[in-house]
C-alpha positions in Angstrom: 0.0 0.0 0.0 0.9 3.8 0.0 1.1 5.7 3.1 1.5 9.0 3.4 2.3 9.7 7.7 1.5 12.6 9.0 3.7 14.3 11.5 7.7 12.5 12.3 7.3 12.4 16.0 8.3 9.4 18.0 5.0 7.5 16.8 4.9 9.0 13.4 8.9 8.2 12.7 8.3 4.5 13.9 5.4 3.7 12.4 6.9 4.7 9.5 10.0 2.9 9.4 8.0 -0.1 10.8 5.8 -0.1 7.8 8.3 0.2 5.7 9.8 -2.7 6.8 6.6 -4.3 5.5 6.4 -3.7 2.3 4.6 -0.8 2.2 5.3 2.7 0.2 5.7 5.1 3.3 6.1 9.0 2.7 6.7 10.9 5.5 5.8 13.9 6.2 6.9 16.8 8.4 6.9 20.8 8.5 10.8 20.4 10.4 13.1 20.2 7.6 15.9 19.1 10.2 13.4 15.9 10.7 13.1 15.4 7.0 16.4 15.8 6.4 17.2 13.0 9.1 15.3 10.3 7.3 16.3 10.9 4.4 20.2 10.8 4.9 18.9 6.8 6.5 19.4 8.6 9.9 17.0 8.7 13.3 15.6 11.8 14.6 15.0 10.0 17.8 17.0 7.9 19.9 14.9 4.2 19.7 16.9 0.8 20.0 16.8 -0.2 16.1 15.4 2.5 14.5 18.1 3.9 12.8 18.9 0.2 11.0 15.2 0.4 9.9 14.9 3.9 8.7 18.4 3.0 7.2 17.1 0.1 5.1 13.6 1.6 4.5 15.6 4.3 2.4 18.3 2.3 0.6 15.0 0.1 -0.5 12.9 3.3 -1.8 10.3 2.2 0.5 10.6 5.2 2.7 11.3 9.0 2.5 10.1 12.1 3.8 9.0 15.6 2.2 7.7 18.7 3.8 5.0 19.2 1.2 2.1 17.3 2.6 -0.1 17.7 -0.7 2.8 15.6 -2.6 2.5 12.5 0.4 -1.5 13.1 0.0 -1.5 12.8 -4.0 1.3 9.5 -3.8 -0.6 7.8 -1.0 -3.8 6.1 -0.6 -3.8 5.9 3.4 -2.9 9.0 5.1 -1.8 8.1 8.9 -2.2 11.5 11.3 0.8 11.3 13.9 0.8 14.7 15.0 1.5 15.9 18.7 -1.7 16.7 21.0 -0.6 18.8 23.4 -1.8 20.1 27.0 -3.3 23.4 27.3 -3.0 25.5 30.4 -6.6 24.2 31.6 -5.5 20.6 31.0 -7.4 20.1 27.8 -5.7 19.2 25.0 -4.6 21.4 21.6 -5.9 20.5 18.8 -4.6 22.8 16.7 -1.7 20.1 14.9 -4.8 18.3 14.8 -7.2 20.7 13.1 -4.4 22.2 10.6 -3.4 18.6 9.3 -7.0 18.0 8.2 -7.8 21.3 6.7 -4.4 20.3 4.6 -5.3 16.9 3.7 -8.8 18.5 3.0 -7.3 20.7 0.4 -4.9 17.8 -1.5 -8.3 15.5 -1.6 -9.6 18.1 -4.0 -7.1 16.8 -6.4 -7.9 13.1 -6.3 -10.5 11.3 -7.4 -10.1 8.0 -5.9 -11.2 6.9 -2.8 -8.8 8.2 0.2 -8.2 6.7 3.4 -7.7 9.2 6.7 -6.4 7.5 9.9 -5.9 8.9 13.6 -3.1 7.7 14.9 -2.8 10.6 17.7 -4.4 10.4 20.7 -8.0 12.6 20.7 -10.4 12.7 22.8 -13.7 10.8 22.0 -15.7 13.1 19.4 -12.9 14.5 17.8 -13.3 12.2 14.7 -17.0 12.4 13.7 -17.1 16.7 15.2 -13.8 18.1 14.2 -12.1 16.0 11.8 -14.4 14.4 9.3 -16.5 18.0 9.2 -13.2 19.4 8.2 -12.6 17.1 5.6 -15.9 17.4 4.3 -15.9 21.4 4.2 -12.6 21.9 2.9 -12.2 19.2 0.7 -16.1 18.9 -0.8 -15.3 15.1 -0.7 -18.1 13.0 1.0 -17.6 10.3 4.0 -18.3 7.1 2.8 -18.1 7.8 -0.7 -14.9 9.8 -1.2 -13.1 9.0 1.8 -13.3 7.3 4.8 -12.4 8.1 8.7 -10.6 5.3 10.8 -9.1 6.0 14.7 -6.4 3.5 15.2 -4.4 4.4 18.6 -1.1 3.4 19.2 0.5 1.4 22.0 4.3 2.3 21.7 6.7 2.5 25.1 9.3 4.7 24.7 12.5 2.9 24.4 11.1 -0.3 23.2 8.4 1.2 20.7 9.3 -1.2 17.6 9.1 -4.2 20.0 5.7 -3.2 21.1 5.0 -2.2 17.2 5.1 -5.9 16.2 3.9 -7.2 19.3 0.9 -5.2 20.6 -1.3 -6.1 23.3 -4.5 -5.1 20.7 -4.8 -3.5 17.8 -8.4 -1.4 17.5 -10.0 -0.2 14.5 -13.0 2.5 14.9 -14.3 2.7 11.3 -16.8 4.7 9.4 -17.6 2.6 6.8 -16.9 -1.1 6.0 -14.3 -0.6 3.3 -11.9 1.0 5.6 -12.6 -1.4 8.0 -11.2 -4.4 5.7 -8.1 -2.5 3.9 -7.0 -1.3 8.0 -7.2 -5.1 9.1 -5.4 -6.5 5.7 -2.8 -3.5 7.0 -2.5 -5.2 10.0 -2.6 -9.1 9.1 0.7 -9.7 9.6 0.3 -9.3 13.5 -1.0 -11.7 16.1 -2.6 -9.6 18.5 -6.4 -9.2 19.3 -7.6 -7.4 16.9 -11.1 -5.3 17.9 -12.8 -3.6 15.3 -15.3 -0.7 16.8 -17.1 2.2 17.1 -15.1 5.5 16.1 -15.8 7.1 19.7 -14.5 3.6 21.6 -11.6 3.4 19.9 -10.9 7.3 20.8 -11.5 6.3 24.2 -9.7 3.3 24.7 -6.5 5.0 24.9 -7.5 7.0 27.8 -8.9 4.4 29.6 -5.4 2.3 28.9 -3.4 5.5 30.0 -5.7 6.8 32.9 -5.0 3.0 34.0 -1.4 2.6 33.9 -1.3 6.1 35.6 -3.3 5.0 38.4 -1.6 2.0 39.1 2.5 3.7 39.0 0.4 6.4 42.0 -1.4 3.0 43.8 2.1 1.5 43.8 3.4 4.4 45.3 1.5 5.4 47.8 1.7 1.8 49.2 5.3 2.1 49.1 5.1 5.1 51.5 3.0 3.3 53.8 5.1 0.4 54.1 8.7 1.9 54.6 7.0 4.1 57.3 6.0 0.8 58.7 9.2 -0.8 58.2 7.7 -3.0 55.6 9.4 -3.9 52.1 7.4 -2.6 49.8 8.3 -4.8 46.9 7.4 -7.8 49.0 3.8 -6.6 49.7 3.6 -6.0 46.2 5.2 -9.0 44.8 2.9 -11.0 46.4 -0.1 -8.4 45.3 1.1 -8.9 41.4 0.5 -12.6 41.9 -3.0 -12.1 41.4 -3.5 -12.5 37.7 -7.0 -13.8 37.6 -8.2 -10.6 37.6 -6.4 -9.4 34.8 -4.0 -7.2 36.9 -0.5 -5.9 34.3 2.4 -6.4 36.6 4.4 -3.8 34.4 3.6 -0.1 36.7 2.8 -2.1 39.7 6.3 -1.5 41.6 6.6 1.2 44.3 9.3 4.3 42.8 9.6 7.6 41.7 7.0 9.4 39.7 5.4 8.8 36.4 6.2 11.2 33.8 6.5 11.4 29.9 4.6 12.4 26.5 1.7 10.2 27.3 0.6 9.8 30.8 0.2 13.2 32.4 -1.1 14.9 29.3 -3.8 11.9 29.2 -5.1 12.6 32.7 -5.4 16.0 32.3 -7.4 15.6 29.4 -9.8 13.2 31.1 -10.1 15.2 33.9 -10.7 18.2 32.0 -13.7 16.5 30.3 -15.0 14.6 33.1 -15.4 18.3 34.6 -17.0 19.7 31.8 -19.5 16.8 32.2 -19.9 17.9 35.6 -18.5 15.1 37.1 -16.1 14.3 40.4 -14.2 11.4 39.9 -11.7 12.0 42.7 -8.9 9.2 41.9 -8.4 10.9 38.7 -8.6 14.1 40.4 -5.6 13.0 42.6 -3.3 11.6 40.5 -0.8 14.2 39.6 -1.3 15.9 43.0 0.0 12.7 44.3 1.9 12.2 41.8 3.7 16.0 42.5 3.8 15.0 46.2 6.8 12.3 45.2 9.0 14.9 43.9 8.2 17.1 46.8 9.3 13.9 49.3 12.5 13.6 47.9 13.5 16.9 48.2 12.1 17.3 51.8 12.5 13.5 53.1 15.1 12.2 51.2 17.9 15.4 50.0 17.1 18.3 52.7 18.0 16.0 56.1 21.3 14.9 54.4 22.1 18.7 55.0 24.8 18.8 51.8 24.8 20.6 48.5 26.7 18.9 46.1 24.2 16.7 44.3 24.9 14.8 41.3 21.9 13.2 39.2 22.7 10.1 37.1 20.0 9.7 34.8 17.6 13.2 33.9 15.4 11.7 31.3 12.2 10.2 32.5 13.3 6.2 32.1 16.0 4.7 30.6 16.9 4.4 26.9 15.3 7.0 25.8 16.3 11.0 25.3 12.9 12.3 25.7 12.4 15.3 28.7 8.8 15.9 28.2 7.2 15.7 31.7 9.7 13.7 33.3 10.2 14.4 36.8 13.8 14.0 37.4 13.9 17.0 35.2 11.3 18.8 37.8 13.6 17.3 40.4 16.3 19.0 39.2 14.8 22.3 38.6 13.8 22.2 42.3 16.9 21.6 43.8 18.4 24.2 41.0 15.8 26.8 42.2 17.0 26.1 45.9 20.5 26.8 45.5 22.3 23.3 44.9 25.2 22.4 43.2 23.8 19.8 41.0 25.7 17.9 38.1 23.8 15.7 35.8 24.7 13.0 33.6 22.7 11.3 30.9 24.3 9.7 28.0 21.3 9.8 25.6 20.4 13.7 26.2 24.2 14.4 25.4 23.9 12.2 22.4 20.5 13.6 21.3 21.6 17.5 21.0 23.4 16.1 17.5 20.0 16.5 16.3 19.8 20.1 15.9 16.8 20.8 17.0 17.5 19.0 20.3 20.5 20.9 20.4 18.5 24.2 20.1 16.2 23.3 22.7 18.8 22.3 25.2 20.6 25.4 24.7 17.8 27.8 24.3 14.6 26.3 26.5 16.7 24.1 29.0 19.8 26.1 29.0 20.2 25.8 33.2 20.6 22.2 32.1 22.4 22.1 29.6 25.2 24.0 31.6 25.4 21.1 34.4 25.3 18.5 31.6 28.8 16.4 32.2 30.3 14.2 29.6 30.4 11.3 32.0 29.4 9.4 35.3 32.7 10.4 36.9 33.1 14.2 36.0 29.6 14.2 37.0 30.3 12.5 40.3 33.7 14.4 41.0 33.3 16.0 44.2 29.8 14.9 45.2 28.6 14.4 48.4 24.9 12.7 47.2 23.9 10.7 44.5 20.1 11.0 42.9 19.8 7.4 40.7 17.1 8.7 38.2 16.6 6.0 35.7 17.5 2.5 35.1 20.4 2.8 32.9 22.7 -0.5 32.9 25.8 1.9 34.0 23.9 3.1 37.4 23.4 -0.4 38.6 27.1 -0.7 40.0 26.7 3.0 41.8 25.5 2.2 45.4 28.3 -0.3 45.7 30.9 1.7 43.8 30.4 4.7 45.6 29.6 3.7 48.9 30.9 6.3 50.5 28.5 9.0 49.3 25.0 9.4 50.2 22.8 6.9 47.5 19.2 8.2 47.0 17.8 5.4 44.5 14.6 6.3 43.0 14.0 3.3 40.6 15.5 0.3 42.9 18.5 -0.5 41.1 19.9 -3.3 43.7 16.9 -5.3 45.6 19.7 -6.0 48.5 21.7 -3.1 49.9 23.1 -2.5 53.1 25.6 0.3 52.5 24.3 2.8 55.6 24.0 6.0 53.2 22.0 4.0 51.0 18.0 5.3 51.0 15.6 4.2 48.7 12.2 6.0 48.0 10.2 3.2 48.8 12.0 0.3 50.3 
C-alpha cells in the first residue's frame, strides 16, 4: 500500500519505518526540515533501540522517504496516517490545533484526487474529535463526502518509549474505529501480519480506549506508590507486599507499573489525565482518583526533596540519569527534570549525567532546545558518570540505565538516593531508597 504519515514524532517516525519494513510505500511527512532531512540521509531523529537500522534500510529500499510538502505524500498515497503531537493546554485540555491544521491540509490535497482516500488517527484525541472536528473538516474543505470519497478510521497506538518497535510488532491489541466497511477491511489487511487481538469498533470507543489504557497505567504507577510510603513508614518492604499483590493474575491485573518508585512522567501519561479530567469536569463530574493523580503524583517529587535530600544537610548533588526512564532522550514531563529544577531553584550544586540527552543535542533541533529552553541544564550536563560525580557528596539514581546499577556499591561512601531500585539487596548505611 501507500502511506502518506503525518507528522515525524516518535510515533509517526516509527510507524513509519516499521511499515516500511513491511512492504509498504511510506512517505513521510513533516513541516521540520531538520526531521526530513534525518530520514532521508537513512538517519533517526529519535534515539529508539533499532530505529536507525530500519529507517536505514527503509531508504536504501525506496520504501521510505520524507518531504515537507504534505499535498505531494497526499497525491502519492492512498492511506494517510495522522501522527501529529496533542498537546496540554494550560486548563489541562488538550490542543488540537496540529490536529485541526493537518486536516484542513489533507482536506485541500483531496480536492485533487479522485479515488477513494483513506484518513487514519493515529494521535491520541479525545472521543468526538473524529466524527465533530475532523471528518467536518474534511468534508468542508475538501467537498469530498464520508463514505463515498473517503473514509475516517481511529487507530491508537500502544508504543513504550524505548522499546516502541518491539511493542509495534507485538501489541497487546490492535483497535479499529471505522466509518464505513471498506476501511474497516483495507486497516485489518494492514494489520494481518500481527497476532494480536484485533477489535474492530465504534469511532468514539476506539478514541477512548487510549484513555482508559493510559488513565489506567497512571493510576496503578500512584497506587504503587502510595503503598510504598505506607510500608517503609512501617518498616515494611514494599516490593514484598507488592510481589505477592502482582500474583494475582486472575483478575487481569498488568504487573508492568505495579512497583513502588519515583513518579510517572513522559509524553503520554500526564497529558492523558489531564485531558480526562478536564472533560470529566466539563460533564460535571467528580471522579476523585483521577482528580488526585498528579497531585499525588507532585507529592513524590516534593518527598524527595524534603525527606530524602534536605535532612542529608549537603549541597553537592549529582543526578545520574535526567530523562524520564532509561533508553530513551525524551524530557517531556519527566520528573527528574522537575527534580532537578527544584533543587536548581533552591540553590544546589547539582551535576547531571545522561548519555542519551548528550547524544541527542546532534540532532539540531534538540540541540536548540537544550541550549535555548533548557539552557540551566544544559550547563550542568557532564560528559560522563565520573566528571559528573567528582566532588559529590549525594547521589540522585534517576533512571535504570545499565551503568547506574554498579553506583550504590561503587560509591559507597557517598549518600545513594535510589529512585527506581536499582539493587533489591543493599546494606551500604547511606543507602535510602524512596520506597523500600
Amino acid at each position: 500500500m501507500n502511506i502518506s504519515i503525518i507528522g515525524l514524532g516518535y510515533v509517526g517516525v516509527v510507524c513509519s519505518a516499521c511499515f516500511a519494513k513491511e512492504g509498504h510505500n511510506i512517505i513521510g511527512v513533516d513541516i521540520d526540515k531538520n526531521k526530513v532531512e534525518l530520514i532521508n540521509s537513512k538517519k533517526s531523529p529519535i534515539i529508539e533501540k533499532d530505529l536507525d537500522e530500519l529507517i536505514k534500510s527503509g531508504v536504501e529500499s525506496k520504501k521510505l522517504k520524507a518531504v515537507s510538502n504534505i499535498t505531494e505524500a497526499i497525491l502519492q498515497s492512498e492511506i494517510s496516517i495522522i501522527c501529529v503531537g496533542t498537546p496540554s493546554k494550560e486548563n489541562g485540555d488538550i490542543d488540537l490545533k496540529y490536529i485541526k491544521s493537518a486536516a484542513q491540509e489533507i482536506a485541500t490535497a483531496l480536492k485533487q484526487k479522485n479515488s477513494f482516500h483513506i484518513v487514519s488517527m493515529r494521535s491520541t484525541v479525545m472521543p468526538g474529535t473524529g466524527e465533530n472536528i475532523v471528518i467536518p473538516t474534511i468534508e468542508k474543505f475538501s467537498g469530498k463526502k464520508l463514505g463515498l470519497d473517503f473514509g475516517y478510521i481511529s487507530n491508537p497506538e500502544f508504543l513504550r518509549e524505548s522499546s516502541a518497535i518491539y511493542d509495534f510488532y507485538n501489541p497487546p491489541k490492535t483497535v479499529i474505529g471505522y466509518s464505513d466497511e471498506k476501511s474497516r477491511d483495507i486497516f485489518k489487511s494492514l494489520y494481518s501480519f500481527l497476532s494480536a487481538p484485533l477489535f474492530t469498533t465504534d469511532i468514539k470507543v476506539a478514541e477512548m480506549i487510549k484513555y482508559a489504557d493510559n488513565s489506567w497505567h497512571a493510576t496503578k504507577v500512584t497506587f504503587a506508590n502510595e503503598i510504598g510510603l505506607i510500608s517503609k513508614e512501617l518498616g515494611i518492604d514494599s516490593h514484598k507486599v507488592m510481589d505477592i499483590f502482582c500474583a494475582d493474575r486472575k483478575l487481569n491485573i498488568s504487573t508492568y507499573y505495579l512497583k513502588p518508585g519515583f513518579a510517572f512522567g513522559g509524553s503520554c501519561l500526564p497529558k492523558d489525565v489531564r485531558a480526562i479530567n478536564h472533560k470529566a469536569k466539563s460533564l460535571d463530574l467528580d471522579t476523585k482518583l483521577l482528580n488526585s493523580l498528579l497531585l499525588s503524583n507532585n507529592y513524590q517529587i516534593e518527598r524527595v526533596f524534603d525527606r530524602l535530600i534536605k535532612p542529608l544537610k549537603s549541597r553537592k548533588i549529582a543526578i545520574a540519569g535526567i530523562s524520564f526512564k532509561a533508553d530513551t532522550d525524551d524530557l517531556r514531563e519527566s520528573p527528574m527534570l522537575k527534580l532537578a529544577e527544584l533543587l536548581i531553584g533552591k540553590g544546589y550544586l547539582v551535576n547531571i549525567y545522561d548519555k542519551n540527552i548528550s547524544q541527542s543535542k546532534q540532532n539540531p533541533s534538540n540541540k536548540y532546545f537544550l541550549e535555548n529552553d533548557l539552557w540551566h541544564i544544559n550547563q550542568r550536563l557532564k560528559d560522563s558518570l565520573d566528571l559528573a560525580l567528582k566532588d559529590r557528596d549525594i547521589i540522585i539514581i534517576g533512571n535504570k540505565d545499565q551503568e547506574f546499577t554498579d553506583i550504590p556499591k561503587k560509591y559507597a561512601d557517598k549518600h545513594i538516593v535510589d529512585l527506581v531500585r536499582v539493587s533489591k539487596n543493599m546494606t551500604n548505611k547511606n543507602y535510602t531508597g524512596i520506597a523500600w
